[in-house]
VEXMAR-585038 format. One record per residue (C-alpha): z negated, x, y negated. Coordinates in pm, whole numbers, plus 50000, padded with zeros to 5 digits. Layout:
# residues N
ZXY/...
END
This chain:
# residues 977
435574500745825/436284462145930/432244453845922/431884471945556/434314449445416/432494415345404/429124432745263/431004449644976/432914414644867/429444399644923/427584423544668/430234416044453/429914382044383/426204386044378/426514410444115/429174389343969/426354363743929/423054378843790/425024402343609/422284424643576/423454453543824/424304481243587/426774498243818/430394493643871/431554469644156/434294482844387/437014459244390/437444438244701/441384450544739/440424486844708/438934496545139/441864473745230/444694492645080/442714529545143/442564513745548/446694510245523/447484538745413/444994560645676/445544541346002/449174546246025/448544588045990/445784582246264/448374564846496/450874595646463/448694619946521/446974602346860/450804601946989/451604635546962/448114650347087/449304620247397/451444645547648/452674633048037/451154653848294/453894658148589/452334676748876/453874702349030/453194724849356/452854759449438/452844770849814/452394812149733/450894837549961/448164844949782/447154881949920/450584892449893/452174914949602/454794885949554/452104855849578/449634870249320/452754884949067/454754853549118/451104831449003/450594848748700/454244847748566/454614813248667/450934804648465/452494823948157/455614811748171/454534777148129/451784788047827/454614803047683/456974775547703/454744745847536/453754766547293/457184772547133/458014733447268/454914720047154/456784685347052/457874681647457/456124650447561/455914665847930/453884690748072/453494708648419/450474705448597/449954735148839/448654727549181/447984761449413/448154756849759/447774790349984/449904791450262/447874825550407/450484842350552/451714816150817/454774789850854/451924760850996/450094772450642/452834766250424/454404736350623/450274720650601/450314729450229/453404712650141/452914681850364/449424682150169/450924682149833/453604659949911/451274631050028/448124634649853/448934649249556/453054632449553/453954662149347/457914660749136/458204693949257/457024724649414/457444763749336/457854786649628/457394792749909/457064836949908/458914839750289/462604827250421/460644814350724/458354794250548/461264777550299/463104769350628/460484743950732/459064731350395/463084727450283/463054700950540/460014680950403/461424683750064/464834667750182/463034639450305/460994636549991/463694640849795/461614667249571/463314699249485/461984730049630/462264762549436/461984794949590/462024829849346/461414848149617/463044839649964/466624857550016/467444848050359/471514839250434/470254813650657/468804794050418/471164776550211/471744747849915/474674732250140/472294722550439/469354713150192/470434697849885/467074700749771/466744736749809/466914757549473/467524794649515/466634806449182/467204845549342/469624864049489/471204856749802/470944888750052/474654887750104/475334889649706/474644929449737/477084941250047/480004943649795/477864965849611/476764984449932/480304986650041/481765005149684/479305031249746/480235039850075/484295038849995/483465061849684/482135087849907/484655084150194/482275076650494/484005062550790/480885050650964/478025037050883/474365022951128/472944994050937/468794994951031/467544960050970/464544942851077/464574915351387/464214886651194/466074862250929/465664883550688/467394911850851/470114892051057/470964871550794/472764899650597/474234918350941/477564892350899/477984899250545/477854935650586/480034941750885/482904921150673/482384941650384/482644978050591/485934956750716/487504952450410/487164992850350/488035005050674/484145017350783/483765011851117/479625004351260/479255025751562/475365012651616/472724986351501/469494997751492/467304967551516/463364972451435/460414945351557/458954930351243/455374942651390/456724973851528/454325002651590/454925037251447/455725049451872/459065022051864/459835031051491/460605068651625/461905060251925/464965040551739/464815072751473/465035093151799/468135071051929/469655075851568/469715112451603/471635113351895/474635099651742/477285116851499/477015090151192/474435099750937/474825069650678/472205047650718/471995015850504/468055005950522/467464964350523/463454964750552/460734947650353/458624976650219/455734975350447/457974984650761/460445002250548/457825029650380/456625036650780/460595040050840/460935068950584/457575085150655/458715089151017/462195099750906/460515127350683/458395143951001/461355142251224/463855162150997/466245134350979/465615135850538/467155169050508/471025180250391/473735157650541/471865127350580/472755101250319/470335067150332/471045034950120/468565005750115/469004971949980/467254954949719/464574938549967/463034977549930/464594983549593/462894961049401/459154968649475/459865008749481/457825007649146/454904993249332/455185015949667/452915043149654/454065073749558/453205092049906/455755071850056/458235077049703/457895113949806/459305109050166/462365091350048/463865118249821/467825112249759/467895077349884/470445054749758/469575017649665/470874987249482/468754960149265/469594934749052/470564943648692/467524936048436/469224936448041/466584963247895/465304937847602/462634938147338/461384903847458/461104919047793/458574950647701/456794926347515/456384903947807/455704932148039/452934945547820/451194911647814/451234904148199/449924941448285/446994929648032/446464894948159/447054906248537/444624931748513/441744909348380/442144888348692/443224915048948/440624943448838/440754955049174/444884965649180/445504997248961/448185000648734/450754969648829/454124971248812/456344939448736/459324936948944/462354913648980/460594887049128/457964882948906/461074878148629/462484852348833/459214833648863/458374837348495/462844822348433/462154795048739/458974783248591/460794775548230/464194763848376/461344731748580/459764730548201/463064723248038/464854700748335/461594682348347/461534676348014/465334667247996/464884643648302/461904627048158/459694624248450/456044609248488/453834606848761/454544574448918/453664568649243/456334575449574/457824549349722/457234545950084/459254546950354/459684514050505/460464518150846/457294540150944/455654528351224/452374525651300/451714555751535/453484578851271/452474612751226/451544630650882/454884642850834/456414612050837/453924589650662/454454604450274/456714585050019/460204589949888/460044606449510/461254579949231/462224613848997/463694635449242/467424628749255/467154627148843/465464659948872/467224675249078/470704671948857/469054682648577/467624713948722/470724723648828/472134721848471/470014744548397/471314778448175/469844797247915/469204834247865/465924849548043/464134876448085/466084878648400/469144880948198/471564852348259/469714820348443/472434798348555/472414776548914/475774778049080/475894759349417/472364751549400/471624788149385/471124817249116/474634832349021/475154869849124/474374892948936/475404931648829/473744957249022/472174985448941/472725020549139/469425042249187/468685075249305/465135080249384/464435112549243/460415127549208/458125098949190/460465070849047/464055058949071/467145071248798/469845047048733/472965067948812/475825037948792/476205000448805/478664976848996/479824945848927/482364920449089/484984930248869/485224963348717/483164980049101/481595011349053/480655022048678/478365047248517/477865021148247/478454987248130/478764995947776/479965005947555/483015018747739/483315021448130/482995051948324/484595048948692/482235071948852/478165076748932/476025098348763/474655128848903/472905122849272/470075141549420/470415139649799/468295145050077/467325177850102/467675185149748/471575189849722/474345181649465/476595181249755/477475145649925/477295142150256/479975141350493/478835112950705/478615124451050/477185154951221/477995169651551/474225160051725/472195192351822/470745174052128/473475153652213/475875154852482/479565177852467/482855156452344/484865146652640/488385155052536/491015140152798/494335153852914/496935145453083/497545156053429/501235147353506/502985168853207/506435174553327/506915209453093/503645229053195/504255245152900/502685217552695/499695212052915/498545225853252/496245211153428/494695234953802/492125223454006/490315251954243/488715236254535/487405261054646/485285269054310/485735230454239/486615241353855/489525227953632/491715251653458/493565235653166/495665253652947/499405250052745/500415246652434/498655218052301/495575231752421/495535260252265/497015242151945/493745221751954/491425249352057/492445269651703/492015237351493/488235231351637/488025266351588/488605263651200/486335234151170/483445240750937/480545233251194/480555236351530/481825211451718/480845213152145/483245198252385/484945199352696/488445187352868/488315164153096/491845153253306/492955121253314/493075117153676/491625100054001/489215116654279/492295131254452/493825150854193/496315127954074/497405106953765/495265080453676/497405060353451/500605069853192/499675079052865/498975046352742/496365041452936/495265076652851/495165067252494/493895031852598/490485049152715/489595066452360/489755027952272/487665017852563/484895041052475/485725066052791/486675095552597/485905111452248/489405123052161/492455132152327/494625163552362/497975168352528/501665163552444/500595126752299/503535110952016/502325094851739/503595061151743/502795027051591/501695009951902/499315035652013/497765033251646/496765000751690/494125013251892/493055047251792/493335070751524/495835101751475/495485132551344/498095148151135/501425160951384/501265191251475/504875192951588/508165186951470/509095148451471/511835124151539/513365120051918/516125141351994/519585132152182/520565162852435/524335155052509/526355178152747/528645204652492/532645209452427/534275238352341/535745226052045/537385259351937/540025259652247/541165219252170/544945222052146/544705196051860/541725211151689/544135219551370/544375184751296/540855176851270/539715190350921/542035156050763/541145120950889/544045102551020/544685080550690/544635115150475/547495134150689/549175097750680/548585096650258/549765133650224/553035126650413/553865093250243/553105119249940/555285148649975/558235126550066/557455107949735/557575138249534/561125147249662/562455116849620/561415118549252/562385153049189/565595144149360/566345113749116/565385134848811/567695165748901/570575145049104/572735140548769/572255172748586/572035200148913/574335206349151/571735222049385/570515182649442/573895170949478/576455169249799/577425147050071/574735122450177/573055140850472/573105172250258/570715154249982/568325137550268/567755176450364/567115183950029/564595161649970/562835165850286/563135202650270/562615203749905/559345182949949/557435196950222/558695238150113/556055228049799/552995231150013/553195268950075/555345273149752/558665283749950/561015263049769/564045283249605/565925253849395/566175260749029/564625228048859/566385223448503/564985189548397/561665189048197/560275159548355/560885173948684/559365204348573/555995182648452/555595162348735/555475196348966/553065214748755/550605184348867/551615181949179/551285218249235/547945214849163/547245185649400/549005203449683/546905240649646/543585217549635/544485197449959/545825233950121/542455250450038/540445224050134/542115221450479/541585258150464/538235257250491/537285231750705/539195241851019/537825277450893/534745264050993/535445247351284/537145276351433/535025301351353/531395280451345/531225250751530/532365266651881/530365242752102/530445206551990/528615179152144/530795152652360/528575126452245/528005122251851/526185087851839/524095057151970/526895035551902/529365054552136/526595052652420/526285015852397/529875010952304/530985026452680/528175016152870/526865052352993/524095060053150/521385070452958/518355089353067/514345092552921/511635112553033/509635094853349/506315090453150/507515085552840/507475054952611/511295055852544/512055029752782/511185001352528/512305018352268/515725025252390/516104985152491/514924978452094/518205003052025/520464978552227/521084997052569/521324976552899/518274980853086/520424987753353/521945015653223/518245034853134/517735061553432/514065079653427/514155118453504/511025138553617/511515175153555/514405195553374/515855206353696/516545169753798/518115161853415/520485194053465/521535175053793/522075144253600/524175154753344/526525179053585/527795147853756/528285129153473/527925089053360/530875083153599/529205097153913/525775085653896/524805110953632/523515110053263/525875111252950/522625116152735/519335119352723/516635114152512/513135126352423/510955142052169/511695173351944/509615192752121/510635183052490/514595189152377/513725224652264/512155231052590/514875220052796/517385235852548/515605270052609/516435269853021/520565250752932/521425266352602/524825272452680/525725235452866/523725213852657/523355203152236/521085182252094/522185155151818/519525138651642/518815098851690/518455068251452/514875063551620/511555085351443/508625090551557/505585113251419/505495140251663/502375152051862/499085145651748/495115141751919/493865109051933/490105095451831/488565066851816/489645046551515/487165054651217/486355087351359/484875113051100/486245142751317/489715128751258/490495142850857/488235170650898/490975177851262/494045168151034/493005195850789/492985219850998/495735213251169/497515223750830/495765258850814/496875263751150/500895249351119/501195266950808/500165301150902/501385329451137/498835316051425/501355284151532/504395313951534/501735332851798/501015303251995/504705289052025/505955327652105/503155326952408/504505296052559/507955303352449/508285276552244/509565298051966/512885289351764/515735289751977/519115306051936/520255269452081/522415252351765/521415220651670/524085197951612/523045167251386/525205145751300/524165159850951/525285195051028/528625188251168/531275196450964/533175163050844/537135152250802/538365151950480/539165119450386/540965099350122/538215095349930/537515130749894/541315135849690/540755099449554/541175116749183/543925143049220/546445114949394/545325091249123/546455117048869/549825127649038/550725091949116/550075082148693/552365113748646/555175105748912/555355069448817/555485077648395/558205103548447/560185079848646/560005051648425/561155076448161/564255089848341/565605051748422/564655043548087/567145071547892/569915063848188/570025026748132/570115032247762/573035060247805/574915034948011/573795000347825/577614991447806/577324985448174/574124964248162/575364942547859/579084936748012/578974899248086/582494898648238/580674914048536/578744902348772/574974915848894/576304932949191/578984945049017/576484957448755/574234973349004/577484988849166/578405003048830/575185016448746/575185031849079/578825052149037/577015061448747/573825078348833/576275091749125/578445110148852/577715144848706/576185139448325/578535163848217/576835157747850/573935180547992/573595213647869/573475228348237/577025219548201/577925231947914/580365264547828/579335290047563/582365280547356/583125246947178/586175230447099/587395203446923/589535176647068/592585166546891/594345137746878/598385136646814/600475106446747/602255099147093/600795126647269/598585133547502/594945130747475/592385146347686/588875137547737/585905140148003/585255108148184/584445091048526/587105063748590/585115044248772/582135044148524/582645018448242/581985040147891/581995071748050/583875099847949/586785110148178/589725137548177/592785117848170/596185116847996/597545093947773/601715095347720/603405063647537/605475048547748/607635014847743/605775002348069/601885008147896/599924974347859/599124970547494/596034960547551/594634989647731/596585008347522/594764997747217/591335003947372/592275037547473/593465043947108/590295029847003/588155051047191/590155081947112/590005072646764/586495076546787/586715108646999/588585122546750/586045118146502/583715145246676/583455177146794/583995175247194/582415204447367/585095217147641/583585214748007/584035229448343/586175212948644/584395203348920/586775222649097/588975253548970/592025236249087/591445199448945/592475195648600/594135162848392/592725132148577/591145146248843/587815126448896/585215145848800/
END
């Protein structure tokens, strides 16, 4: 366009000239502005066709499953990327590098692309092995290495910053693995893993998770990574011989579809296995052909959760199409996890790439390589890396995955998805996830429980766990050998036959529960004892060796305690429990003070302080108004005492004519026939139930007198007894019954025992032979009773504890306790429970607090009426206090002759006459109250007391005076009444 502009101005002006040219002439301006307008369009354009090519590696294995499906996700991921991103300015350049199988491949292929090719990153590689040494190269480089693909534990983002995980980490799925064993119950469990990272990588992770829910690993069955079919059923072989029949399966599915194919021909695929693989099988169980699906019928497994979404079947549809035109040789492909995380890796580079705006410029080199350096230490130092590297790991967005998000340089866990292989797929039957565990589904609403489960050998049922092995050896059940009370266990040796009897009770207890077991269970007893016959240890070193691994399970006269549980596992007692006291007995019934032992001390001592009480009162409230509470002093002390105490068995004869007196005996009637009949009864019972009582009632007495104290020889009492606060000193060890009667018949004083102590069912047995001499009393310290010990974790244990129950509970434990005559005995047991109680005060607390509201009103109520009768006296302030109290005292000592009990059927009226006498009824000592005197006028009369006798006549005239009895027939006038 530049070179037409000249010519055209030039025709112009030669046009402009001649002016003969008949056609138009363009106008000089005209290509100029049509050239400004175009370029500027042409410049846009060339920039966005301009894109930055950033090379990136791939170290796959290319004949692998993972290699080729891994390739063609990673090739669409990217097409699919830049074509909805089309304005990104970068884009990934692919560069394949086949790392054939081998760790020197993939190392070569990396070192290769790092130096020659100084790729910003690189995708892969397919194997933990392989990642372990190209991590290291990609540290140095500082270029980020992302794997879809590699799971291994060992491998980790801490130890190579560089390192992106963008899968799972193996020990993500043992929590997972774990919930499904705990919501079946299995106590055991054989992890089968393969001899390699891969396999030992997870063994940690699992053993802490089987931890956490009490599952105990009795075996590790390890496999060779190239083993041959000969060693796979050899280990299969060693697996049958052992009771656990969980198996959780950690194989890659080329050794782990020989594993099941094996496990099919030998039987070990049938009812009561139960197998459970991870998702290193899981995942590619789609792609395993379905000869092999068929062999693993009812297994288990766990695999990453997938969200089911439109954008996924679409995707799915168009790799199957686009696989198949490249792989024409591989039959109907299936797309598993991996491939998904290779398709979300691939577009998580795209986007950090683009974010971090890297270009291909050159590495820097290392400046302090030598000259004789090797290839691996003569590439460059990536410019982008460290930029890259940030922004990869800020990373999210939703794939086809489901959520893609690096946390701690590797892909977050997931939910997991529960599958039962059933026919020639897998059914989802639940889901887990970190915090709801076990569902049936996510949404809408969750269900705490799996769906329905096909199991091996087409069952419903879930297996137990653990099976008695067909071909493997008899349980070795030990005994104890040095059982004081042969009763409980009996152990005879025959030399001549060299054969070992051993029988008792609590062999014949756990004969009947193996019995009831639902399978059959082979074992055999063998004592606890050295080459000559004799003990070999106490029992708990007998218990010690189900720890140790010596013996299967114990049986014998063994207590449950909390020490011995530390090491192995009970089953349910199968006796009564607690530890029993055995104290020497008193005939209570012949103890000359027995009668006062239904009342505690502070009761008989309330009660006495009580009846005197109540005849004091009634005495004050009749003293005035009846003569039967009135004489000389020693007379009225015997009244009260008599009068008070006559009230308990109702034997008093003394009329009572005052209401209040009347009142407060109606209550205390009452409180007097419920203390009587509840004294009644309790030395009822004493005399006629409790004969025998125990001369010991408690610890506290023991260790309060220092007695002696004894425990059985092989028990574990000893320590227990110090933890109760005896002196060590005082603890004596007995070694048959017959020595412990000798004990306790000389007594703590001589040498002997006071007490002794020892489980239920040892008291009962020495009660049987001493029933008459000895009680038992039960003790502070419990304890479970007997049970059989197994090793802790042991399946056999609940299934042993249930039946223990069938056989306690029904008339076989009555058969078995009547054979060894361990049957209820006649023998009373006196707890401290069952032994009648004093009465205390606390008992009455309510019937005193009632009779002493009543005793107390009524006397306030009698002063109250006297001091108002006699207020004269109170209010006369020419006297003194005493003189007061003196008055008021001749006063209350003084009949009240106003009272009606004194009072004569006929009335008359007293008169007065002028200068004569007048008569009325008085004491002469008591100020203002009526006397008999007479009055005659006389010259020698003071005037003053003459006046205030006329007074007080005057007013005596003024009323009717009643006329009242003498004392005394023969006292009349003045005679002091």
């Amino acid at each position: 366009m530049s070179h037409n502009l000249p010519m055209n101005l030039a025709n112009c002006k030669d046009a402009e000239k001649t002016k003969t040219s008949q056609s138009p002439c363009i106008s000089p301006l005209l290509p100029t502005i049509l050239w400004v307008l175009i370029l500027p369009s042409q410049i846009v354009s060339a920039q966005k066709n301009t894109t930055i090519p950033v090379n990136v590696g791939m170290v796959l294995d290319m004949d692998t499953w993972i290699g080729k499906m891994g390739l063609s996700c990673i090739s669409m991921a990217l097409s699919d990327f830049y074509s909805s991103h089309s304005d990104y300015k970068t884009r990934i350049v692919l560069n394949n590098r086949d790392s054939k199988k081998d760790v020197v491949g993939a190392a070569a292929a990396a070192l290769d692309l790092l130096k020659n090719t100084e790729v910003q990153a690189i995708m892969g590689p397919v194997s933990s092995t392989q990642a372990e040494f190209i991590n290291d190269l990609g540290d140095k480089a500082r270029v980020p290495i992302i794997s879809f693909s590699t799971t291994s534990t060992f491998l980790s983002p801490l130890s190579s910053p560089y390192f992106i995980r963008a899968t799972q980490n193996d020990s993500s799925q043992v929590k997972a693995i774990s919930s499904i064993v705990k919501a079946f119950g299995w106590r055991e469990v054989v992890p089968i893993y393969v001899d390699n990272q891969l396999g030992e990588g997870i063994l940690p992770f699992l053993t802490d998770a089987f931890d956490e829910i009490k599952a105990r690993i009795p075996y590790r069955s390890v496999i060779p990574s190239l083993a041959t079919d000969e060693q796979i059923v050899a280990e299969l072989h060693k697996l049958m011989t052992i009771q656990t029949r969980v198996f959780i399966v950690h194989l890659l599915p080329s050794l782990g579809s020989r594993l099941f194919a094996k496990a099919k021909q030998l039987g070990m695929m049938g009812a009561g296995y139960a197998w459970i693989c991870t998702d290193a099988l899981t995942d590619e169980l789609n792609s395993i052909d379905p000869s092999i699906i068929d062999t693993m019928q009812g297994v288990l497994g766990v695999r990453p959760h997938v969200p089911n979404t439109a954008e996924l079947q679409s995707f799915i549809k168009r790799w199957k199409l686009k696989f198949q035109q490249s792989n024409p040789d591989i039959v109907n492909p299936q797309l598993n996890v991996f491939g998904l995380w290779a398709y979300d890796s691939a577009t998580a580079l795209a986007m950090a790439i683009e974010e971090a705006g890297v270009s291909n410029i050159g590495f820097d080199q290392m400046s302090d390589i030598s000259g004789n350096s090797t290839d691996l230490e003569s590439f460059g130092v990536s410019r982008n890396g460290p930029k890259l590297l940030q922004a990869m790991l800020g990373t999210a967005f939703q794939g086809l995955s489901g959520d893609f998000n690096i946390v701690d340089g590797q892909l977050e866990s997931p939910v997991y998805d529960i599958v039962n292989v059933i026919g020639n797929g897998v059914k989802e039957i639940g889901v887990w996830t970190a915090d709801k565990g076990i569902v049936r589904q996510i949404n809408p609403i969750p269900i705490k429980k799996l769906g329905t489960i096909l199991w091996p050998g087409d069952t419903a049922t879930p297996p137990k766990g653990w099976a008695i092995p067909k071909n493997g050896k008899k349980l070795r059940i030990g005994v104890p050998v040095n059982s004081r009370f042969n009763q409980l266990v009996k152990v005879t040796r025959n030399s001549q036959t060299n054969t070992t009897m051993v029988e008792g009770y609590c062999i014949d207890i756990f004969d009947a529960v193996m019995a009831l077991l639902p399978y059959a269970v082979p074992y055999e007893y063998v004592p606890f004892a050295t080459s000559d016959g004799m003990s070999a240890g106490n029992y708990n070193d007998l218990v010690y060796q189900v720890y140790l691994g010596n013996f299967d399970a114990v049986a014998g006269d063994i207590t449950i305690t909390a020490n011995r549980s530390l090491y192995v596992d009970f089953s349910l007692a199968y006796t009564e429990s607690g530890i029993g006291m055995i104290v020497p007995t008193d005939n209570q019934s012949r103890n000359t003070w027995i009668f006062l032992k239904p009342l505690t001390w502070d009761l008989w001592l309330t009660s006495f302080l009580a009846f005197v009480a109540i005849g004091l009162l009634i005495w004050v409230l009749e003293h005035r108004i009846n003569d039967e509470f009135r004489g000389p002093p020693l007379h009225q002390i015997g009244m009260i005492l008599w009068f008070s105490f006559s009230t308990m068995v109702f034997a008093h004869k003394e009329k009572i004519v005052s209401n209040l007196a009347r009142f407060v005996l109606v209550i205390w009637f009452l409180v007097v026939f419920v203390l009587t009949q509840s004294y009644t009864a309790s030395l009822t019972t004493r005399l006629t139930v409790q004969q025998l009582q125990p001369t010991i009632r408690s610890v506290d007495e023991l260790i309060k007198t220092r007695a002696y104290v004894g425990y059985q020889n092989v028990s574990y009492l000893s320590k227990n007894l110090l933890q109760m606060g005896f002196d060590e000193s005082r603890l004596v060890a007995y070694h048959s019954p017959e020595e412990l009667n000798d004990l306790f018949t000389k007594g703590s004083r001589n040498g002997g025992l006071a007490a002794v102590f020892d489980g239920i069912p040892y008291m009962k047995l020495i009660l049987g032979t001493y029933c008459s001499k000895y009680t038992m009393v039960q003790a502070k310290y419990k304890t479970d009773g007997f049970g059989f010990a197994f090793p802790i974790g042991s399946p056999l244990a609940p299934d042993v504890s249930r039946a223990i129950l069938n056989v306690t509970q029904g008339n076989q434990i009555l058969e078995i306790e009547k054979k060894w005559h361990l049957e209820t005995s006649s023998c009373q047991d006196y707890s401290a429970s069952s032994t009648p109680g004093s009465l205390d005060i606390g008992s009455f607390r309510g019937p005193f607090l009632i009779m002493g509201i009543t005793a107390i009103s009524a006397f306030i109520i009698h002063w109250t009426m006297f001091l108002y009768e006699h207020w004269n006296v109170v209010t006369n302030y020419n006297s003194s206090t005493w003189d007061k109290i003196i008055g008021l005292s001749g006063c209350f000592d003084c009949k009240d002759v106003t009272s009606h009990t004194y009072r004569k059927p006929d009335m008359r009226v007293a008169k007065t006459t002028t200068g004569g006498d007048k008569e009325v009824s008085c004491c002469s000592h008591c100020p203002g109250s009526p006397v008999t005197i007479s009055l005659q006028a006389s010259p020698h009369t003071n005037p003053s007391f003459s006046s205030r006798m006329e007074h007080n006549l005057t007013i005596s005239e003024q009323h009717e005076i009643p006329s009242y009895e003498s004392e005394s027939p023969n006292q009349e006038g003045n005679t002091h009444q």
